[in-house]
C-alpha positions as CSV (number, residue, x, y, z in Angstrom):
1,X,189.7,102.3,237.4
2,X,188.8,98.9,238.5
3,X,189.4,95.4,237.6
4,X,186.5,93.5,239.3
5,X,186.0,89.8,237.4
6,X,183.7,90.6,234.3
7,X,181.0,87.9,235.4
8,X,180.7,89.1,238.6
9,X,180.6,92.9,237.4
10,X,177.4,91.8,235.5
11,X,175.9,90.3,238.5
12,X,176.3,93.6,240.6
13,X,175.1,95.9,238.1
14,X,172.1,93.7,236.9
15,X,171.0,93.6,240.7
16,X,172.4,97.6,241.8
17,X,170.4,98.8,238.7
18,X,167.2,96.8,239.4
19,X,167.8,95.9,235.6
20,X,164.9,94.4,233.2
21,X,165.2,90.9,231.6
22,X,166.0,92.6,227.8
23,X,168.6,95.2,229.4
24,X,170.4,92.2,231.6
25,X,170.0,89.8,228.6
26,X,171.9,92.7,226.1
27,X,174.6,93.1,228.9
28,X,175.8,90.1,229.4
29,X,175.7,90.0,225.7
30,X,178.0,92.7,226.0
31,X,180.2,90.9,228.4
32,X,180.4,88.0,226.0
33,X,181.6,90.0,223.0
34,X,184.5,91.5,225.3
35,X,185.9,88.3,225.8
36,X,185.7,87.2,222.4
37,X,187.6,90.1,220.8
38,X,189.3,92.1,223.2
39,X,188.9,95.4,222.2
40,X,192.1,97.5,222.2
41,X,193.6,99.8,219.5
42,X,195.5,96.7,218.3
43,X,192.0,94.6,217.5
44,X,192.2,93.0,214.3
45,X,189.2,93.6,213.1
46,X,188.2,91.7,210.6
47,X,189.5,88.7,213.1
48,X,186.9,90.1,215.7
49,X,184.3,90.2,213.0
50,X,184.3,87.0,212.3
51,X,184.4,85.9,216.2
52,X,181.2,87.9,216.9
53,X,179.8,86.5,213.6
54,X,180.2,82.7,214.1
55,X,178.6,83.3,217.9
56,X,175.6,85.3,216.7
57,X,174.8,85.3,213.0
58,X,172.6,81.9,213.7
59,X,170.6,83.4,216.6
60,X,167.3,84.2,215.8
61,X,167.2,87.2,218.2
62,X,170.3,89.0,216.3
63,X,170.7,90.0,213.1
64,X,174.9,90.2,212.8
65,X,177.2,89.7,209.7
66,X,179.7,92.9,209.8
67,X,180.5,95.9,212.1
68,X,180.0,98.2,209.3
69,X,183.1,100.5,210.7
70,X,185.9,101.1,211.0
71,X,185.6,99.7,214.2
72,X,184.2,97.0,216.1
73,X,180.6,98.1,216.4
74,X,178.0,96.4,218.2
75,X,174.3,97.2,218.0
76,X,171.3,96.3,220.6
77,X,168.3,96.9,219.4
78,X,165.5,97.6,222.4
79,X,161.9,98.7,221.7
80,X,161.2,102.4,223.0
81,X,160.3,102.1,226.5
82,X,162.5,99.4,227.7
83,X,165.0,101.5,229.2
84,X,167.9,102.9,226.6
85,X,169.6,105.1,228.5
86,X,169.6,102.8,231.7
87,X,171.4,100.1,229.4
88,X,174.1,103.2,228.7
89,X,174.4,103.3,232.2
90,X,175.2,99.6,232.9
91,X,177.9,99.1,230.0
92,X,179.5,101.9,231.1
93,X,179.6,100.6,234.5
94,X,180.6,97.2,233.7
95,X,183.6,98.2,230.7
96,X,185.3,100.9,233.6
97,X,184.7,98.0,236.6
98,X,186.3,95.8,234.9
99,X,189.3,97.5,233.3
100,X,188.9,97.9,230.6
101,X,188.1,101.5,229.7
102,X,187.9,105.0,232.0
103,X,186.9,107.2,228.6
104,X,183.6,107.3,227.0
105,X,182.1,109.2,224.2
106,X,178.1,109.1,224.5
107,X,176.8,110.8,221.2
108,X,172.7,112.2,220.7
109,X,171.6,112.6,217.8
110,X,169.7,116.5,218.2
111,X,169.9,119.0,221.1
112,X,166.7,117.2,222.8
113,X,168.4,113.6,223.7
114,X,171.1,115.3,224.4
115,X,170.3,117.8,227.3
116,X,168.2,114.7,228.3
117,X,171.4,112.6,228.5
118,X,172.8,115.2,230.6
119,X,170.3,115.7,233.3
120,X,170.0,111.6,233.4
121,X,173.8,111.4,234.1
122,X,173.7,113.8,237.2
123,X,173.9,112.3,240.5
124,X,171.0,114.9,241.3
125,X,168.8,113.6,238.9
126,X,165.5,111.3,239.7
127,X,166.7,108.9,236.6
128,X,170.3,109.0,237.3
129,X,172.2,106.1,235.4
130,X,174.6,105.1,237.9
131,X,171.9,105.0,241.0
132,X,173.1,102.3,243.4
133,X,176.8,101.4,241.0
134,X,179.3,101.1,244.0
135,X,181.8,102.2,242.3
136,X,181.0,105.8,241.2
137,X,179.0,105.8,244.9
138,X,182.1,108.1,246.3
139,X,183.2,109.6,242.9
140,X,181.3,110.2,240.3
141,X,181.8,109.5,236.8
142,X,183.5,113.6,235.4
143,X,180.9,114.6,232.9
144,X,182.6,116.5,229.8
145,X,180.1,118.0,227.4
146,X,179.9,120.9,225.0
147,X,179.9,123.9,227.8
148,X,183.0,122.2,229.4
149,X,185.3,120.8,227.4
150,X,187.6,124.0,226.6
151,X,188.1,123.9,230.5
152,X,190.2,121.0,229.8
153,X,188.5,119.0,232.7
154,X,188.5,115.9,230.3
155,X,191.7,116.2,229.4
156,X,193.1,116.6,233.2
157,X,190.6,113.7,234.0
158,X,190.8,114.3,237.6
159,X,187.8,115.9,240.0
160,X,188.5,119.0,242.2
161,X,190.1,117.3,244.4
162,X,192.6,115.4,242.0
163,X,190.8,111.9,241.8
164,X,191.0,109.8,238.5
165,X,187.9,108.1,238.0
166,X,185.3,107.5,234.7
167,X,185.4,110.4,232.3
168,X,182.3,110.8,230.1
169,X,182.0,112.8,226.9
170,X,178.0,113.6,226.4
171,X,178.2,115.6,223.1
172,X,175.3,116.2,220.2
173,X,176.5,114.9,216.8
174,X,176.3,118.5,215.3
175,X,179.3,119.3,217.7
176,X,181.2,117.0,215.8
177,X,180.4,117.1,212.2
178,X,179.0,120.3,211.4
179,X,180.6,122.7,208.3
180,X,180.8,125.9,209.9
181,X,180.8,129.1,207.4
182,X,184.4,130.2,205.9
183,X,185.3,126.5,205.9
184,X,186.6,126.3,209.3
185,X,186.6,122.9,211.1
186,X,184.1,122.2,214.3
187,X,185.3,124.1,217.5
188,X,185.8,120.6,218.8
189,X,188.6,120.3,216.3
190,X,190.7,123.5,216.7
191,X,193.6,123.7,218.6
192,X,193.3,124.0,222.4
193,X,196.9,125.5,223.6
194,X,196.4,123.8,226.8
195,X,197.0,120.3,225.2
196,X,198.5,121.6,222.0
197,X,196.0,120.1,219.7
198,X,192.3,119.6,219.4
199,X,190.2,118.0,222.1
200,X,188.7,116.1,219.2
201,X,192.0,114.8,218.2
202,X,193.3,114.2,222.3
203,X,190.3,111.9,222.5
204,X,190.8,110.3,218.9
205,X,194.5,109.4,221.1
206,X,193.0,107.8,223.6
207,X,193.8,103.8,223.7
208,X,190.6,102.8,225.7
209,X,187.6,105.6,224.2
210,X,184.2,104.0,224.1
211,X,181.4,105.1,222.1
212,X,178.2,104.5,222.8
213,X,175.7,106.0,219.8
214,X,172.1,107.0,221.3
215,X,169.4,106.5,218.8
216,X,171.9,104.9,216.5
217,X,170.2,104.8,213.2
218,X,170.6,108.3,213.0
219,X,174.8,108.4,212.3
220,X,174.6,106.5,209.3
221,X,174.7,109.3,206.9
222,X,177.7,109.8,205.0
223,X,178.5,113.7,207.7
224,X,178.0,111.6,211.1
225,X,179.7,108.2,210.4
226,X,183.0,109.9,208.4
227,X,183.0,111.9,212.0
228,X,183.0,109.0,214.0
229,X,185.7,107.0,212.3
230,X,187.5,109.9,213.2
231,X,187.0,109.1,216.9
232,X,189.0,105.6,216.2
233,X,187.3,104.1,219.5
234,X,187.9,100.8,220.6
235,X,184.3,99.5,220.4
236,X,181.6,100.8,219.5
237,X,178.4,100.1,221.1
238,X,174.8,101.4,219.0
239,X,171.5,101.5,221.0
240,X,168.5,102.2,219.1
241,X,164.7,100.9,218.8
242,X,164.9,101.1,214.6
243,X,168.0,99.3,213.7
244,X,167.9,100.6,209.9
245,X,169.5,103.3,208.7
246,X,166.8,106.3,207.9
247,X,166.4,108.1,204.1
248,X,165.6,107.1,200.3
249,X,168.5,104.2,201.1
250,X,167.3,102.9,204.3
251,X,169.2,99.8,205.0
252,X,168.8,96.9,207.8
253,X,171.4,96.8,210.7
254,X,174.2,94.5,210.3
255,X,175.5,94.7,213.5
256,X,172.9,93.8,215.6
257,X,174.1,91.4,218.7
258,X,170.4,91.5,220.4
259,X,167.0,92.8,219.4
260,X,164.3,93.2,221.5
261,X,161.3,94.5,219.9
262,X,158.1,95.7,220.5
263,X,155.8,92.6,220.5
264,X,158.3,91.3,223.4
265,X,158.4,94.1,225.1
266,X,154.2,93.7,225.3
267,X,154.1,90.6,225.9
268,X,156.9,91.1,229.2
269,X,154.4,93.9,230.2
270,X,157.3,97.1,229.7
271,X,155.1,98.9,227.5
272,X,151.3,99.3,227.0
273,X,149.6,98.7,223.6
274,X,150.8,101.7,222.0
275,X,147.9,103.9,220.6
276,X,148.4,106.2,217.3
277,X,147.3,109.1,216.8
278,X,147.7,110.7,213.3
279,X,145.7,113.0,210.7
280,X,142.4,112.5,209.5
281,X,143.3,111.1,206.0
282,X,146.7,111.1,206.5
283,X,148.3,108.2,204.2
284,X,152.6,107.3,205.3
285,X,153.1,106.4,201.8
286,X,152.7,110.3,200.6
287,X,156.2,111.1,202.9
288,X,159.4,109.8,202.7
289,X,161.2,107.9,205.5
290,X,163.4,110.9,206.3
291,X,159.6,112.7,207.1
292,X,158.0,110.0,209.5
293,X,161.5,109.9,211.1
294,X,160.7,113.1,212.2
């Protein structure tokens, strides 16, 4: 792991990612919330609530009052099309260049995203995240997902040939928080005899686990957020295009740091006019939320 100066961490990855006003804008918003709290296992929370609170609860392009975990949570809201999963990319690069964590958690929110997340964090890939980050140029970031994880690779956290470097957790949320029949917990929470617990309690262990929640306002339910309390990260960090929470009960954010909607995102010239098709007839007021969602 590194320990490169955080401002000049943001520099490098704004220029090596080629990053867009709105993604550079929400990281260095990300670099200012690390300084203000610190996040560690020890974080006083409600302390750090209130420090991200008094910076951004007045600004007009963030919506902030609570982290509404467990955990200090941060949301950026991005319209669709300005680059989600790029932004992933660059926080992870900047929180493991600058020391402050090696272990991440990226969660999707149905099998789709998340075989997408995995092709986009492979080296091989066209949209790979990391494309030009000097410092997973010679070692790549270990990529632990469902397949994997009983070969105790993330638990090892060393490559074939016995480097330490970023360890990245890219699992769907049903791998987490699904009731299987008879009772039994998740496979991700049975003993592994290798470590002697479950892989989903080594990582719960961890003092320096990020998560970073793709398509965030779909963990809100009562399943995926009990889940990942359970994780006890030490920040949280929510990317989504619909910062509400979806169902009968849908709720604004309240831990949004930046939003960037789609009227910006227009204007800036990121995404066309978006054109929509629907049924002859059709009338959105006939479905529920939960419905359109999908």
């Amino acid at each position: 792991m590194q320990n490169i100066d955080p401002k000049r961490a943001v520099i490098q990855i704004t220029q090596r990612l080629s990053l867009r006003k709105p993604q550079a804008e929400a990281l260095r918003r990300l670099d200012d919330i690390v300084d203000l709290i610190a996040p560690s296992k020890d974080t006083d929370v409600a302390a750090a609530r209130d420090a991200v609170r008094q910076v951004y609860g007045p600004m007009p392009d963030a919506q902030f009052e609570d982290f509404e975990r467990d955990f200090p949570s941060i949301c950026f809201a991005l319209a669709t099309g300005v680059g989600k999963t790029r932004l992933m990319g660059a926080f992870i690069s900047y929180l493991y260049m600058i020391g402050k964590s090696r272990n991440f958690f990226v969660l999707a929110p149905n099998l789709t995203i998340y075989e997408k997340l995995l092709a986009d964090f492979q080296p091989t890939s066209p949209k790979y995240v990391f494309r030009g980050i000097e410092a997973f140029a010679h070692q790549a970031p270990l990529i632990v997902n469902a397949e994997n994880y009983e070969e105790g690779r993330g638990v090892r956290g060393a490559d074939l040939f016995g480097r330490e470097g970023a360890i990245i957790n890219i699992f769907n949320i049903s791998k987490i928080n699904s009731e299987v029949r008879g009772g039994n917990a998740p496979r991700i929470k049975r003993l592994q005899e290798y470590i002697g617990d479950s892989y989903f309690a080594y990582l719960s262990g961890l003092d320096d686990l990020v998560l970073l929640m793709d398509e965030a306002h779909r963990y809100r339910a009562s399943a995926g957020a009990k889940a990942i309390a359970e994780l006890k990260p030490i920040l949280g960090l929510e990317v989504t295009a619909t910062p509400k929470s979806v169902g009968a009960r849908s709720a604004e954010f309240k831990n949004v740091a930046y939003r960037y909607e789609l009227p910006d995102a227009m204007e800036d010239g990121y995404v066309k006019e978006p054109a929509v098709g629907t049924r002859a007839n059709f009338d959105p007021k006939s479905v529920d939320d939960a419905t359109l969602e999908r």
